[in-house]
C-alpha positions as CSV (number, residue, x, y, z in Angstrom):
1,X,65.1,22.0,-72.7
2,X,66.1,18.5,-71.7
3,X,65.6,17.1,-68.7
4,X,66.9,14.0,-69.4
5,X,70.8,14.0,-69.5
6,X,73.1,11.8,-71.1
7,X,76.8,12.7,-69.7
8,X,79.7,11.3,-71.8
9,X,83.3,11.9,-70.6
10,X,85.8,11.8,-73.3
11,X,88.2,10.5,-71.2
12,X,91.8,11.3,-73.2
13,X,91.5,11.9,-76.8
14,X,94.6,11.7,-78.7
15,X,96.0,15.1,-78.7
16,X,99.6,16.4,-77.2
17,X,98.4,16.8,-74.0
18,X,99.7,14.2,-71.8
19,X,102.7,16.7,-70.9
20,X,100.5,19.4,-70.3
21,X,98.4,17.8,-67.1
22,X,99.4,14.4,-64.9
23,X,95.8,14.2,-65.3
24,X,95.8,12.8,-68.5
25,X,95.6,9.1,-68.7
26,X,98.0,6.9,-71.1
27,X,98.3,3.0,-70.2
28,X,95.3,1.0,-71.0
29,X,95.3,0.7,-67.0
30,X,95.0,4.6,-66.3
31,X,92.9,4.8,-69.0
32,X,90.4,2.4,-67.7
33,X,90.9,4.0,-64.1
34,X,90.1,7.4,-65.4
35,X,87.1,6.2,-67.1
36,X,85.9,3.9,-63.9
37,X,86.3,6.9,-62.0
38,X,84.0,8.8,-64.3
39,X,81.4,6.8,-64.3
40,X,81.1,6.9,-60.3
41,X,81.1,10.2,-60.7
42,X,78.1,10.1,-62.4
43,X,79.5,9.7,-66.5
44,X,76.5,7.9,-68.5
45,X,79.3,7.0,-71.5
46,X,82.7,6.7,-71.3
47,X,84.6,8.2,-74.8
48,X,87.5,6.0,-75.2
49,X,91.0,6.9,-77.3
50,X,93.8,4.8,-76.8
51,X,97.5,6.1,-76.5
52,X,101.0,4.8,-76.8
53,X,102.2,4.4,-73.4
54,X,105.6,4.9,-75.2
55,X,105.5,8.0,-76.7
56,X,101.7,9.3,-74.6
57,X,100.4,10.1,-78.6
58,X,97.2,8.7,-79.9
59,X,96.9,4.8,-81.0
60,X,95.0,2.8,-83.6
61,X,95.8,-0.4,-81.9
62,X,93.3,-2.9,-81.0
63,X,95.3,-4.6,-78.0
64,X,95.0,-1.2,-76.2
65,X,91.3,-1.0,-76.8
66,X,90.5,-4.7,-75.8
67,X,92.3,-3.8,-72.4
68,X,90.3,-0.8,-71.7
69,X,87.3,-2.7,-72.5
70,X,88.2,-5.6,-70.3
71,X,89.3,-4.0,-66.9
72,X,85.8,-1.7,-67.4
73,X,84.1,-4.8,-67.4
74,X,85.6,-6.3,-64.4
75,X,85.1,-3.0,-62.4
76,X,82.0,-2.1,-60.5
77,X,80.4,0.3,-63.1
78,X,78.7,-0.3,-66.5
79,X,78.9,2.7,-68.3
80,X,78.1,2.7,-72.0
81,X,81.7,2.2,-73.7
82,X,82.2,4.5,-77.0
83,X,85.3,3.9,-79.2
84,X,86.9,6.7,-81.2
85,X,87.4,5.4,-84.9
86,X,88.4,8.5,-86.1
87,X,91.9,7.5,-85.9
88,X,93.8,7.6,-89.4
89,X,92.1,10.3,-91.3
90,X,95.4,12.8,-90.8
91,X,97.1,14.0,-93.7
92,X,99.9,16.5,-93.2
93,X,101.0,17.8,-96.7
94,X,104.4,19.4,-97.6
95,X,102.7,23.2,-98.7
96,X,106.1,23.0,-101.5
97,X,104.7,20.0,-102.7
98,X,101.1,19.3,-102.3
99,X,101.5,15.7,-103.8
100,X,103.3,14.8,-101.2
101,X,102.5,14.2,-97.5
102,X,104.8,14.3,-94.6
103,X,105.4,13.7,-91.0
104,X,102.0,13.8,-89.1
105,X,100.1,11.4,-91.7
106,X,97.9,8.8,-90.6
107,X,95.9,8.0,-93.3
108,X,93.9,4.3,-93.1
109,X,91.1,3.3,-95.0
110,X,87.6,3.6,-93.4
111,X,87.8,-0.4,-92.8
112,X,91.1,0.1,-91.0
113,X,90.1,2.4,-89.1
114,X,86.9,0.3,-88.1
115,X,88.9,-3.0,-86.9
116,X,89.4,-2.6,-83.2
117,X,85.0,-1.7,-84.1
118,X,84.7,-4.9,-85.8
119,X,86.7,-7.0,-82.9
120,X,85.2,-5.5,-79.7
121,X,81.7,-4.5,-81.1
122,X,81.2,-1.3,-78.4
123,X,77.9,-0.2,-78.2
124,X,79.1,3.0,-80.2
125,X,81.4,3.8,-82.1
126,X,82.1,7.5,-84.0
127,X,82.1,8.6,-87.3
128,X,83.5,11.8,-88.5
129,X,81.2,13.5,-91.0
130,X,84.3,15.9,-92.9
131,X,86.9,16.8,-93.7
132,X,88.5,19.5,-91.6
133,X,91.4,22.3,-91.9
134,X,92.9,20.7,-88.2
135,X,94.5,23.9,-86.6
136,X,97.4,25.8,-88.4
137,X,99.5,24.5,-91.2
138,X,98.9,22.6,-93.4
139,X,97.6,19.8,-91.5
140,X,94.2,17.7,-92.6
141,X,91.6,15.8,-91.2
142,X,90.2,13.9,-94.0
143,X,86.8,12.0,-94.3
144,X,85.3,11.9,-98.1
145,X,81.5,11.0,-98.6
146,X,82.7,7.6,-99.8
147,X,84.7,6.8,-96.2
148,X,81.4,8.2,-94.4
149,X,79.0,5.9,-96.2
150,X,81.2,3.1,-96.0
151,X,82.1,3.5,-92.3
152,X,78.0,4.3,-91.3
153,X,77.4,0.9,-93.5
154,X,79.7,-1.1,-91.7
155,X,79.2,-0.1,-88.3
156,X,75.2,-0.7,-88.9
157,X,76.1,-4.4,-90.0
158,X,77.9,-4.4,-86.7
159,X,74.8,-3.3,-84.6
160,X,77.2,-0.5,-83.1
161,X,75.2,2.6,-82.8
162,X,77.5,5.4,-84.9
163,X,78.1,8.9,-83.0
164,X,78.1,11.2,-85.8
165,X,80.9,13.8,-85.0
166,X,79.6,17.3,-86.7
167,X,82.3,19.8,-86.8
168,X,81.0,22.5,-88.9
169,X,77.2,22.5,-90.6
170,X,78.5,20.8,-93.5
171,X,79.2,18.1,-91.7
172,X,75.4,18.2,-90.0
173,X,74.3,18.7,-93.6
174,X,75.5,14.9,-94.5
175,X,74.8,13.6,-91.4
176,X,71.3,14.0,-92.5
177,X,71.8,13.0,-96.1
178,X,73.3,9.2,-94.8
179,X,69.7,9.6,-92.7
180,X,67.5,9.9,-95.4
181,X,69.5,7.2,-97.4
182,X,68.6,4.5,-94.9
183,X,72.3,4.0,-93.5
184,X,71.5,5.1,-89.8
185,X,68.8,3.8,-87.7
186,X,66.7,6.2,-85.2
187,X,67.3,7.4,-82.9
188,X,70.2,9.3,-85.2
189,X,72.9,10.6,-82.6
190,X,74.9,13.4,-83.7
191,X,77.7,15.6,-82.1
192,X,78.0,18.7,-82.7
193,X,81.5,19.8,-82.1
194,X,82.5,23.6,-81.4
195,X,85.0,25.7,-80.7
196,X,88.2,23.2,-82.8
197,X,90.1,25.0,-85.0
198,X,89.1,25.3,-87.9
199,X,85.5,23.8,-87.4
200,X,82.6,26.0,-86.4
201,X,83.5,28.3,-83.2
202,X,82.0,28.3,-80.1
203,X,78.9,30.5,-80.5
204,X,75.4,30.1,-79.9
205,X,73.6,31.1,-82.6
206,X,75.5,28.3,-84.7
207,X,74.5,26.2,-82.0
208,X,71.2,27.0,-82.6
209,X,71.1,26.7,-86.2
210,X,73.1,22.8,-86.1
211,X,70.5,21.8,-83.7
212,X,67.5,23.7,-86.1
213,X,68.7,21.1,-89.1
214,X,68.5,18.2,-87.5
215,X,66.3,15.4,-88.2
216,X,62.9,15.4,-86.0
217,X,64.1,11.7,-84.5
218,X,67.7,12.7,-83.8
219,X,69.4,12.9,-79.8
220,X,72.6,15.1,-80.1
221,X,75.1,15.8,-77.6
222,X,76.9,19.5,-78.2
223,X,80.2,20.3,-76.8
224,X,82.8,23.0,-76.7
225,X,86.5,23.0,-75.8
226,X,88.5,24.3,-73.1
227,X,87.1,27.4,-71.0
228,X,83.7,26.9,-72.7
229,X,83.5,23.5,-71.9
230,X,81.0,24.2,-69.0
231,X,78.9,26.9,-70.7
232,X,78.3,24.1,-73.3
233,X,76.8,22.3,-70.4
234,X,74.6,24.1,-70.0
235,X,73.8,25.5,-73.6
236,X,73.3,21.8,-74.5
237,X,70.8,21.4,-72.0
238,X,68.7,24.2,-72.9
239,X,68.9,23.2,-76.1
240,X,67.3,20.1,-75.4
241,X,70.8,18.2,-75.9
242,X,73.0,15.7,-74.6
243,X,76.3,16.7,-72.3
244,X,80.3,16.1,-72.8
245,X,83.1,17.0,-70.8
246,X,86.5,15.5,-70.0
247,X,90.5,15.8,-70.6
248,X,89.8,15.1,-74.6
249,X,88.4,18.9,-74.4
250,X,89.4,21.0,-71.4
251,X,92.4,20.3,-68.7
252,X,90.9,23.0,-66.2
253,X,88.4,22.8,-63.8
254,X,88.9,26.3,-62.9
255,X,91.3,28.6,-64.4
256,X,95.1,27.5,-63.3
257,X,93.3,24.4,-61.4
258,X,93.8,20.9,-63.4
259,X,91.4,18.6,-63.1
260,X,90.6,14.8,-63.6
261,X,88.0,13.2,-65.8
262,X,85.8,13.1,-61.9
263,X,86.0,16.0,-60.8
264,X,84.8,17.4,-64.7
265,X,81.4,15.1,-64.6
266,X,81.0,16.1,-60.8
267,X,80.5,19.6,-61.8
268,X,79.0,18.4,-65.1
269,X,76.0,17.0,-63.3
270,X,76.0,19.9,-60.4
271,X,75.1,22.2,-63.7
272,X,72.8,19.7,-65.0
273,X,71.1,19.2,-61.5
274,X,70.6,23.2,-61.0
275,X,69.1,23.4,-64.6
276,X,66.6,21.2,-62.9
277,X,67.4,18.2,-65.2
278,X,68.9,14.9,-64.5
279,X,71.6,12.7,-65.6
280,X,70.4,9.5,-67.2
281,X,71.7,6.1,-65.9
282,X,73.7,3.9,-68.6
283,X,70.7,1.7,-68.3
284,X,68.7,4.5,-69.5
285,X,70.8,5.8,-71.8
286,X,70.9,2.3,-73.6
287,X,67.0,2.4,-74.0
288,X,67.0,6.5,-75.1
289,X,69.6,5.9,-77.9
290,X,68.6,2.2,-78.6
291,X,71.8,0.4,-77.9
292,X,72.2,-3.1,-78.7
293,X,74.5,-5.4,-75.9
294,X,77.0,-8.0,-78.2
């Protein structure tokens, strides 16, 4: 068990589901309310995605970023800031014509999808270790052992402290390999993400294995979406991990009850409390994962 909690709160992600709740922030303004508000509430890192505030979806753009960044900084909180660069590994093929993609794709380089990273230099930053079947059709998430060296690489040369994002044990599998190669310095943090389709689902035992390959020196975080969201709370804990919640994963803080990224880290740390554990502080945070200030 851990008694030592990091809470993250993924604060929007860039999925459809700004219609779905009013909860879900969009401007670089609500964005950076949402994730002040969090980190009152208790959040030790702030997971930022940017959106379009003209059509809600997910953004690359490094304008939004730097505006998130900026009114955190001028608020009354300091929680650890941690940039999605996942952004641009989509690739949506026509299934009559494999050759050729078609509306959906967003597929960058590993540098593009590094330069609002190499700009604002957040203390992390995440790297998605696979490729992944992303839900039905014939949609792709793609992220080749050449992107993931690259992008760990980089983002050590930037002194950013890389979130591995683990979606299936594959993914943990390589995770370990960039380890051993040298590319990521200890403490190695890794996600393990459950419960997105088509990545491993949301059961313990698989929990239990990720977390039973990983490196002696590592501190992970595991998560799971939607209703499991706070049973992974809890699971995490126990199994001497790290804590995420927010609107990236789960809408609901009860069923048919929205909630806001606050209210989510409230009862967060209320689980974490009763498990007899504690949240850690950004401060602390900083010195468990070894976080460098630029």
């Amino acid at each position: 068990m851990n008694r030592h909690v990091i809470l993250t709160c993924a604060v929007t992600g860039a999925g459809d589901t700004a219609g779905r709740s009013e909860h879900v922030p969009v401007t670089p303004q609500q964005i950076a309310d949402s994730a002040i508000a969090a980190a009152r509430a208790g959040a030790s890192i702030v997971h930022i995605h940017v959106r379009d505030p003209r059509t809600t979806l997910g953004s690359r753009k490094t304008e939004y970023y730097a505006e998130v960044q900026r009114l955190i900084g001028a608020s009354d909180v300091d929680p650890v800031i941690n940039m999605t660069a996942g952004m641009g590994g989509d690739y949506v093929i026509d299934p009559q014509n494999p050759m050729q993609h078609v509306e959906g794709t967003d597929l960058v380089s590993q540098a593009t999808r590094l330069e609002h990273v190499e700009a604002l230099r957040p203390e992390i930053c995440t790297l998605d270790c696979g490729t992944l079947n992303f839900g039905e059709g014939s949609s792709t998430y793609i992220s080749t052992p050449d992107m993931m060296r690259e992008g760990a690489a980089r983002i050590r040369e930037l002194g950013v402290k890389p979130e591995l994002e683990c979606f299936d044990t594959g993914n943990v599998w390589f995770a370990n390999v960039m380890h051993q190669e040298g590319l990521l310095d200890d403490p190695p943090f890794y996600q393990i993400c459950q419960g997105i389709p088509y990545g491993a689902p949301a059961d313990g035992a698989l929990l239990e294995a990720e977390v039973a390959m990983l490196p002696k020196t590592a501190e992970f975080t595991a998560f799971a979406i939607s209703r499991n969201q706070f049973e992974w709370v809890a699971r995490s804990v126990l199994a001497g991990g790290h804590v995420r919640v927010g609107l990236e994963d789960n809408l609901y803080l009860s069923k048919g009850v929205k909630a806001t990224n606050a209210q989510l880290v409230q009862r967060a740390g209320e689980i974490i409390d009763s498990l007899g554990a504690q949240v850690a502080t950004p401060e602390e945070t900083r010195e468990l994962l070894g976080l460098r200030r630029q």
